[in-house]
C-alpha positions, 0 to 999 in steps of 0.5 A, spaced: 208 193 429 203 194 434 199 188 430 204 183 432 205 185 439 198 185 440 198 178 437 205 176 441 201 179 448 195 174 445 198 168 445 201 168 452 194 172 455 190 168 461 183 168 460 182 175 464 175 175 464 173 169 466 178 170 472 176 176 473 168 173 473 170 167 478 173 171 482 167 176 483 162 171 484 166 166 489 171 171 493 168 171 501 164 176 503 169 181 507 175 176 506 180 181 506 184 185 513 181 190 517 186 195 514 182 194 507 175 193 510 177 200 514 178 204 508 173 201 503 169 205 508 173 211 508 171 210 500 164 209 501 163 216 505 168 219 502 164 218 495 157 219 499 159 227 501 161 228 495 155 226 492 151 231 495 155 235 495 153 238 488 146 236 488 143 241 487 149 244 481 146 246 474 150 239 471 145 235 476 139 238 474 140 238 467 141 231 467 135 229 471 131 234 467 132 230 461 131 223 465 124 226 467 122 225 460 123 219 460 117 218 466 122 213 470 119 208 475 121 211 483 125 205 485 133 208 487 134 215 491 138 221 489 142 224 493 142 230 497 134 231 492 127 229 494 127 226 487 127 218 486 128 215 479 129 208 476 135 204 478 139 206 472 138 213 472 140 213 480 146 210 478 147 216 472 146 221 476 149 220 482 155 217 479 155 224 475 154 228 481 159 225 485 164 227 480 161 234 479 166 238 483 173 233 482 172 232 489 172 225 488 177 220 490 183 218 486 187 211 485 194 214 484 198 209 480 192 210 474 189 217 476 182 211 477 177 215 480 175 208 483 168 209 487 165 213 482 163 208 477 162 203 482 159 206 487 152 210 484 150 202 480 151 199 488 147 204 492 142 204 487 141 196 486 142 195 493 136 200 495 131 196 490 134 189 493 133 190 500 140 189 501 145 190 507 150 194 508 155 189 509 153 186 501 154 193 499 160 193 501 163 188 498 159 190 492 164 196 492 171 192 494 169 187 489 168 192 483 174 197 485 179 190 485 176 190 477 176 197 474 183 198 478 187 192 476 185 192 469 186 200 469 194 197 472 195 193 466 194 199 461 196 205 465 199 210 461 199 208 453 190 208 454 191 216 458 196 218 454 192 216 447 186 220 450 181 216 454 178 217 461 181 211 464 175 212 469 169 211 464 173 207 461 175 201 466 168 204 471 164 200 466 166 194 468 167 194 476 160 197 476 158 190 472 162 186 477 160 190 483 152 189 480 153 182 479 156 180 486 150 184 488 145 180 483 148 173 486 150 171 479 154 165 478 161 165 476 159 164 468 153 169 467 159 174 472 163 173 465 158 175 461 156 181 464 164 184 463 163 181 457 157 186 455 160 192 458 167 191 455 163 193 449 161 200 452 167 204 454 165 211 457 169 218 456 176 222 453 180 226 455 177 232 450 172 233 455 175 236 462 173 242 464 166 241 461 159 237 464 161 231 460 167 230 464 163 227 470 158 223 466 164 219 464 163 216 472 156 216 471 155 213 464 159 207 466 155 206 472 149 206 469 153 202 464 156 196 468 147 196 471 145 193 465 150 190 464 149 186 470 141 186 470 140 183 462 146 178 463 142 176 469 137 175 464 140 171 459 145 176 455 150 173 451 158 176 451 164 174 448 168 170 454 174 173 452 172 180 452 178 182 456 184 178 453 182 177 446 186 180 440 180 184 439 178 185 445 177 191 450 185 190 453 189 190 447 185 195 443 185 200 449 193 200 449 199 196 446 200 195 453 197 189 456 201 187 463 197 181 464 199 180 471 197 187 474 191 183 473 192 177 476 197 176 480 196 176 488 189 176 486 185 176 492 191 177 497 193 185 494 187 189 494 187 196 490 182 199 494 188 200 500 191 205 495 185 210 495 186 217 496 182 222 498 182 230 496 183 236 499 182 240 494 176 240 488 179 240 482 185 235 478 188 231 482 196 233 479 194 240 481 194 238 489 201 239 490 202 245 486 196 248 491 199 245 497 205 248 496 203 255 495 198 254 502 204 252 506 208 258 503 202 263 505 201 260 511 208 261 513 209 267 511 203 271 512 202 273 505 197 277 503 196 277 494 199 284 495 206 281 497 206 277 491 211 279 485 211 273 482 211 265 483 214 260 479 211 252 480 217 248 476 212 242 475 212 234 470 210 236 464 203 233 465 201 237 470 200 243 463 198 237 459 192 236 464 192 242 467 195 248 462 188 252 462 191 259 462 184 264 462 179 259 465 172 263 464 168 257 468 168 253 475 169 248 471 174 249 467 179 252 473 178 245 476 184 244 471 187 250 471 193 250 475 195 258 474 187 259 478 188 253 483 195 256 485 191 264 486 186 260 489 191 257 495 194 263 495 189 268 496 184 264 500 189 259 504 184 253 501 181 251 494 175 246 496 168 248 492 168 255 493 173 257 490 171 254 483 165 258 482 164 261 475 164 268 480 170 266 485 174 264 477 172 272 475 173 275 481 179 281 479 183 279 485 183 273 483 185 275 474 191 279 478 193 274 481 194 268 477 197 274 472 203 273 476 203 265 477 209 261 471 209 254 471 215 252 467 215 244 465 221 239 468 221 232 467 225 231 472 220 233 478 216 227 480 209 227 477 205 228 484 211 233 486 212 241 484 217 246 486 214 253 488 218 258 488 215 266 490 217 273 488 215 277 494 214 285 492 220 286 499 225 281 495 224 275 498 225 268 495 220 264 498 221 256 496 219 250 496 219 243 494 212 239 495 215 231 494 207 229 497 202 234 497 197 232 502 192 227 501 197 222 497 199 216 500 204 218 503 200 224 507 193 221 508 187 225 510 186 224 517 179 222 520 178 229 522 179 232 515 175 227 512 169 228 517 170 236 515 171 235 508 164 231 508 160 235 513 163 242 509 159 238 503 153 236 505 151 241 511 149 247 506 145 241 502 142 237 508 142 242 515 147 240 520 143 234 524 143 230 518 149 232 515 152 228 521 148 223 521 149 221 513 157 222 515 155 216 521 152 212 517 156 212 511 163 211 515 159 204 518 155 202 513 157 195 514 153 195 519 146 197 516 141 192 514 139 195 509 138 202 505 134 205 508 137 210 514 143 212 510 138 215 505 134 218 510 139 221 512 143 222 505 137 225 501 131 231 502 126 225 503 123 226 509 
């Protein structure tokens, strides 16, 4: 069965890759509206605290001890850090710093974390180029518009059979946005999607381990030298997308080609980007902002809490059912941990996932207490919170859009003090600050080089 209907979707298949290719190579530079323009930065600075945010974590510097080993030429700068190491170990390491803390940015209609993947390759190529920030830019609006329209034709069957879409689809609007930045033309852009094709990075088995945020960090590296050995003359299938055995129709029985090419050019996924408020699974973030708003209105203290029920979409459990986590990592997919961290600290931002806060006894008593029951009929970006005070009263209420979703974004204001909450400790506040400036308008940079200044320990 899934033979024939990948057959039967081949035979009415479009030639993806080579659209997709010509489209990267030809689109003008900032031709898109000022709503678009406007959020590509709020991604980029978005991604840019998150990245130093973690600089100094253990997942980072395990993987900078293992790249040292290969004595990398100092081209690219690595955020937060006084290190420099070659362009494509820049864009690992600061693809995987930026996912560390599951602080990142998220595509709601295929929980994409766009700017992972795609970001790292072109900060990293850009710096080594000399290129401006307008170029980078639309090295990001550009691979985004790739990884999130492959990422809508084949969202859920490819998640639900256990791939990370992010590393998955991230390889190739890393290639693109590498392509744009290297000035390929439209033929050498279709074989630098063609060889990241070949290189789908991470499952789902990982979550909650240091592997989850290589995942963004190897399709960055990935989608470079995709881009730099088509630049020299690599070769690829021209049909590697779209082929009966190709990366779409492999990936997933579903193959909607027009996610792909409908409105291209006019319909920019990038506009639906989102940004946490919360550092861990992004299915959690209602459950959490339910129970802030209950603790908030209540005044209530984990001593008032008999018991709270979530009544949540099965895949919140699914993604997010660990019961004991023992690490920080693990509780990021934990929504008993996250709903005990709302309610004791009113926040759960990066603190409140340390291996420390996970153990702490309060914390353990508390999440004893939180029930999560599975109902489909609640929205999977909803929950139903309910708490049982020790004084009788039932406390309720329905979460529809948690903050930070579409429908309820991120104010400038939070934004700012999100990344400044990330990059102070790391940077001191002056250049904090400074980074948070020049990674809002980095359109308007010549080059690279006062937004690393400001965004690494270099002096």
């Amino acid at each position: 069965m899934a033979k024939n209907q990948s057959v039967a979707a081949d035979a009415h298949a479009p030639a993806i890759t080579e659209q997709l290719a010509r489209f990267v190579a030809t689109h003008p530079s900032r031709g898109w509206s000022d709503a678009v323009e406007a959020e590509a930065h709020r991604t980029f600075a978005n991604w840019f605290g998150c990245a130093i945010g973690p600089s100094a974590h253990e997942t980072v510097q395990a993987v900078l001890d293992a790249v040292q080993v290969l004595q990398p030429a100092p081209q690219a700068s690595l955020l937060g850090r006084r290190e420099k190491v070659d362009i494509a170990s820049a864009a690992l390491i600061n693809g995987i710093a930026s996912h560390t803390w599951d602080f990142d940015d998220t595509h709601l209609k295929t929980i994409i974390h766009p700017a992972g993947p795609v970001a790292p390759a072109a900060l990293a190529l850009a710096e080594h180029l000399g290129k401006s920030g307008r170029e980078l830019i639309d090295a990001l609006v550009l691979g985004i518009e790739v990884s999130c329209r492959v990422g809508n034709a084949i969202y859920p069957d490819h998640y639900d059979r256990g791939w990370h879409i992010t590393g998955t689809t991230g390889m190739l609007g890393s290639a693109a946005a590498c392509a744009r930045l290297l000035g390929l033309d439209a033929a050498r852009t279709q074989m630098a999607l063609g060889i990241a094709a070949s290189q789908p990075i991470g499952l789902r088995e990982q979550f909650g381990t240091m592997t989850k945020p290589f995942h963004p960090g190897g399709a960055a590296r990935v989608g470079l030298m995709s881009a730099l050995m088509a630049q020299h003359g690599y070769t690829a299938s021209r049909r590697a997308l779209e082929a009966p055995r190709g990366l779409l129709q492999v990936f997933s029985d579903k193959a909607d080609w027009r996610e792909i090419t409908e409105e291209v050019g006019t319909r920019w996924e990038i506009a639906l980007n989102t940004y946490k408020p919360f550092a861990c699974g992004i299915v959690i973030h209602p459950s959490i902002d339910g129970c802030v708003q209950l603790r908030n209105a209540h005044v209530l203290k984990a001593a008032d809490i008999q018991s709270v029920t979530l009544r949540v979409h099965s895949l919140v459990l699914e993604l997010t059912g660990k019961k004991t986590p023992a690490t920080g990592l693990e509780s990021k997919f934990s929504v008993y941990h996250s709903c005990a961290a709302g309610l004791l600290y009113g926040q759960a931002g990066e603190h409140e996932y340390t291996d420390e806060v996970v153990n702490r006894p309060e914390v353990l008593a508390l999440r004893a207490k939180v029930e999560a029951i599975v109902d489909d009929r609640i929205d999977e970006a909803a929950a139903d919170v309910r708490i049982r005070t020790t004084d009788g009263r039932d406390l309720h209420v329905l979460v529809e859009h948690a903050i930070g979703s579409t429908e309820l974004p991120m104010s400038e204001a939070q934004l700012r003090a999100k990344f400044i909450g990330q990059a102070e400790p790391v940077l001191g506040a002056e250049k904090a600050a400074a980074a948070w400036a020049l990674s809002r308008g980095v359109a308007e940079c010549p080059d690279m080089h006062a937004l690393l200044a400001a965004g690494t320990l270099l002096a």
